[in-house]
Structure formats: C-alpha cells, structure tokens
Phi, psi and omega in degrees: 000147182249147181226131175273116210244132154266092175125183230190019171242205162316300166312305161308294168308319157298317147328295159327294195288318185302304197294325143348307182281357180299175137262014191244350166272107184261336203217208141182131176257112158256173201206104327292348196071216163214193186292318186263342149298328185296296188280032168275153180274154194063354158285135159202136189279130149247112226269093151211185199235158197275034153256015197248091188274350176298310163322329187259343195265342168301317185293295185322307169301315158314312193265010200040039155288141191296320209202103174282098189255136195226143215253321173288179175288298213314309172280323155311339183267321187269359207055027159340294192302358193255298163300294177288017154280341189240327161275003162113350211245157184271140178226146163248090189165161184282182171272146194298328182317309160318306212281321193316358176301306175274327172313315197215116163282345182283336153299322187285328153323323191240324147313336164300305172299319160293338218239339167100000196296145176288127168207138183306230162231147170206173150256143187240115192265135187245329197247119179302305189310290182340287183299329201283305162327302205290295192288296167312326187268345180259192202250005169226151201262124147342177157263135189240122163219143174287130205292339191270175197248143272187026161040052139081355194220031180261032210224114201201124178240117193266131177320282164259179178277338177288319191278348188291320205261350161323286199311307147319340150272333152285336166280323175249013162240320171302345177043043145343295218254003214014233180324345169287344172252021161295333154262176175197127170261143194257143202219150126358063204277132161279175181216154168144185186263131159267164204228134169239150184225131205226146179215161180247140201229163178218030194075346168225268176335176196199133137216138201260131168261165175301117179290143182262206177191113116354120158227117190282308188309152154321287190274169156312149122113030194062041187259176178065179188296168195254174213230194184260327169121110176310351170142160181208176177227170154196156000306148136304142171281341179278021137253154174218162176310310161309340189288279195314335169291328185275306150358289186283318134073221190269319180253288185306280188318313181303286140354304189287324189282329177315304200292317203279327184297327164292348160088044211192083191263124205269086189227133186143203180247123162278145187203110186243136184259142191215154184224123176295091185271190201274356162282007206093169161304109169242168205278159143276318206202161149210134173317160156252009187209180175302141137304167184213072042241014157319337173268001155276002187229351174244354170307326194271338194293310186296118181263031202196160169302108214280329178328300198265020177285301167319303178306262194355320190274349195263304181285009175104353188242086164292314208282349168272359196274056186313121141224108204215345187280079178250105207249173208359241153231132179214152168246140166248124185249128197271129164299087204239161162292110163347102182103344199309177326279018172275186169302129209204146181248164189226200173070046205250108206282113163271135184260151174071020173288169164321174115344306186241228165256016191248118180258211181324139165064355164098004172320172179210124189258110164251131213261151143285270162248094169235172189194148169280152185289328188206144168263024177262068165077191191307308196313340173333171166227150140270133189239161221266142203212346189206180190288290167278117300180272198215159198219123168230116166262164183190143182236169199184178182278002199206162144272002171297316168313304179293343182261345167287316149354277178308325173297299182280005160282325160337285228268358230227334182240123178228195177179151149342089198098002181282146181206133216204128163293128159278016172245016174328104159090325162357291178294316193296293195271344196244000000 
C-alpha cells in the first residue's frame, strides 16, 4: 500500500515508523514531515504543508495513494477527510462534521450536554464585556478556554478573578490565538488527576488503547505556562479496569452512538481527555485524532499491525480486527527549545542523536521540529525547527524501568538550549 502520512511532529514520525513496519507498506509519503521521516527507511518527505489541502488531495491522486492518514486537527477540521472522500480516496480520520467535536469547544460542550456525556458546566461568551462581567460575578475561580483551536494552549486557569478577565482579554481583544478565540467558553474547574484515553473507532465499533497521563506545564512539579506537553507514560495505573469500563461506558460508546444519530459516523482515533473527580470521570475536551505526544508513548506500546488497524476502521471492520496486544510501559520525555511555548530561535545543531530511531538502551528517539540543515546528501546536520525539539521514548517492564531509559538517552543528546523536565512519570515510576 502507498500511504500518504499528514504532518510534521513527534507524532507523525511515530506514526511514520509504526506504519513502517507493516508489511503491507510499500512507500509512505510524509507532508511535510521533519528531519526523522526523512531519513526513515520506506519514508520520503513531501514539502507541502498539511493545511494546503488542494495540493495534498493533487498529490494523492498523481500518486496513487492507497490510505491517507492525518495526524494534526487542522485538516480535519478543515474537512480533508470530506474531500478526498468525494474523490474516491481512503482517509483515516473523521469528517469535519465529526471533527467539530475538538474544532469547536462550544460545540462540543453542548454535545456533551444533549447526549448526558459527564462534564462540567461552562458558559459560552461571543463578547469580551460579557464574558468578563460573567468571570468577575462568580465566587469560584473558573477555566477560561478559547473555543477554536488554539495548538493545545488555549486553555488558561487564573489565579484570581482579576487575572480571569486579563486572560480574557487577551484571548478575544488582543486575539492571541486569533479567530479561535472569537468565542470562549468560560467552565467549571474540576479538581482531580487527568487521563487521556484514546480509542479507534470504525463508526460503529471502539477499541480503547492504554490510557496514557500528559504532563502539559513547562516545569517540574506542573509549574510554569502550559505547553502542547511535555511527555507523558502509559498505562496509567489509575486505569483499572473498571475505570476503562466505564469510561467507554459513559463517554466513548455514548459519543459514538450520539455522533452517528447526528448524522456524523464517527471513523478515526476518538480521544477523550478526561479528569477524575471525586464524582467519577468527567470529560474536559475531546480530541479528533492521536494526541502529541501520546501517540509517542502508546504507539511503541502495540503489539500488532498498525496498518491493518487502520485499514479495518476505514472500510467498517473494526470488529474483525483482534486488538488486544498491549505489551509493557513506556515513557516519553519531550526535548524542547529554550523560551518554547513563548518565542524560541531555531537552526540549532542537534548532536548524540542515534544512527537510527534507537538510541540508549533501544529507547526511541522521535523527531518534531527538526529539520535537514541541507538537501544535500550524507553531509546534512539536524537542526533544531520547532519549539518541542524530539520526543524520547523507552519502554520497559515497569514504568520505572522506561523513564530511567529515557532520561538516559535524554541526557545523552543536546543542541543549544535544550530544555527537558525531569519528573515524567515521577509519582508513578520513581
């Protein structure tokens, strides 16, 4: 099969290497890719970027692809999966209809609330004056978040009612995020530890991956500004079975059935961030695709053909589809660029990476915003391309076992400025 790959972080490249491995993978095209899709074996980067979707469904048709897989929100969002769908071609991923579940929290928010999904309460504001007057009158401090999508950092919990209505102001009149913050919904802060829990769905059928755990802040001990995420492990031990039951449940199986009633079959990976109050699981947000970096810490986890996981959701056979092989623990610690998720220089020669994706200890090194230094031949350097830099992963029998791994495959690689939490996994693994 020739496969068409959409997109150009950690995620993509792990995506990239796992699908690598089919034996049903004759070619895979990434668009645009990074510095570590280029030089994957059965990879070649194609430089257009994966919002120019007129362009990618030209390529697909020139090139005969088999199976289009897309790994950010944007083009989903933008409807890729609709369009190259009226043209005859297989996509892995929802329909913009599907997607507005993570496009629009305000959609999403109020699907939750028809459908019974557990979630808090929020209000949705059109009007800066509105939302602020609303955010100054309550008596608890809120969540603030912009309803469009906001690269993961559209998300903001203020300290007092005064910094509540800053945050609002910077998200709809200085317009940060620009158009994604012309709505906002102002929420509910829950308290509890989060769970992102992900599952592939084939519109009617769910099989659920190993919940992972996220660490969004900058710093140790979840201090500093929030980030796209800073590394994550999985399994969490705070899924037990009962948990993960409920979960599909309560969230997922309802979502799915919701989506279809609506006239919107739900096909791709469902992915709900969910946080464990003292009342059960309620949803915060929910994705339309692999998380980043979760699909670098659950992708190494899959003990089966990721290819043909894909195929099965796409043509409707989820259900013939044994996926049941989820073998160890793994941790991922994200490399990031100095000033990152603020203003960060780039083209920075990174060093000690491996030969291959296997670094210290058989760890796996995934590249992000990387880049060749040159198109020219062996002689290239990788150089530094984006705010999170490399995603290292390492898997083990424990998770203690995988986050000491990682850390020494870490420590093992720099550039100018690199900068990496030391507590991944810390309560858990340590």
């Amino acid at each position: 099969m020739r496969i068409l790959l959409i997109g150009s972080g950690g995620r993509e490249h792990a995506l990239a290497w796992k699908l690598s491995q089919s034996a049903h993978a004759s070619r895979i095209f990434v668009a645009p890719g990074n510095g570590g899709t280029a030089t994957l074996p059965g990879c070649c980067n194609v430089s257009i970027e994966a919002e120019d979707l007129p362009t990618l469904l030209h390529f697909a048709r020139e090139n005969a692809i088999d199976l289009t897989v897309v790994g950010p929100e944007i083009p989903l969002v933008a409807g890729l999966a609709d369009q190259f769908a009226a043209e005859g071609l297989r996509v892995f991923g929802p329909s913009a209809a599907a997607a507005q579940l993570e496009g629009s929290k305000a959609f999403s928010k109020a699907f939750m609330n028809r459908h019974a999904i557990p979630t808090g309460w929020a209000r949705v504001f059109n009007s800066f004056e509105s939302a602020a007057d609303f955010a100054f009158g309550l008596d608890t401090l809120p969540v603030i978040k912009a309803s469009g999508l906001a690269a993961g950092k559209g998300v903001f919990l203020p300290e007092s009612r005064a910094e509540a209505v800053d945050q609002l102001r910077t998200v709809m009149v200085e317009r940060r995020f620009g158009d994604a913050g012309d709505t906002v919904l102002i929420e509910e802060r829950l308290f509890g530890p989060e769970l992102s829990v992900l599952a592939f769905s084939d519109g009617k059928e769910l099989r659920l991956m190993p919940a992972a755990q996220d660490h969004k802040r900058l710093q140790d001990g979840d201090l500093g500004p929030n980030t796209g995420g800073m590394g994550a492990f999985a399994p969490s031990p705070l899924a037990t079975q009962e948990l993960m039951t409920e979960v599909e449940q309560t969230v997922l199986h309802p979502a799915l059935a919701a989506m279809n009633a609506e006239g919107a079959a739900y096909q791709g990976v469902l992915y709900a961030g969910l946080i464990l109050t003292d009342s059960g699981p309620k949803v915060l947000e929910f994705n339309c695709r692999f998380g980043d970096p979760e699909a670098q810490v659950i992708l190494p986890l899959l003990d089966c053909d990721l290819l043909e996981v894909m195929t099965a959701c796409v043509k409707g056979r989820l259900a013939e589809c044994p996926l049941n092989s989820w073998a160890g623990s793994a941790v991922t610690v994200v490399v990031a660029s100095s000033g990152y998720p603020g203003p960060y220089e780039t083209g920075k020669v990174v060093s000690g990476l491996p030969s291959g994706e296997l670094g210290e200890d058989g760890a796996l090194v995934f590249h992000a915003g990387t880049r060749l230094s040159s198109a020219e031949g062996c002689d290239s350097e990788i150089v530094t391309d984006g705010g999170r830099v490399l995603s290292v992963t390492a898997t083990g029998a424990t998770l203690a076992e995988a986050a000491a791994s990682a850390y020494r495959t870490v420590e093992s690689i720099s550039f100018d400025g690199a900068v990496w939490r030391e507590d991944i996994g810390r309560d858990v693994a340590w």
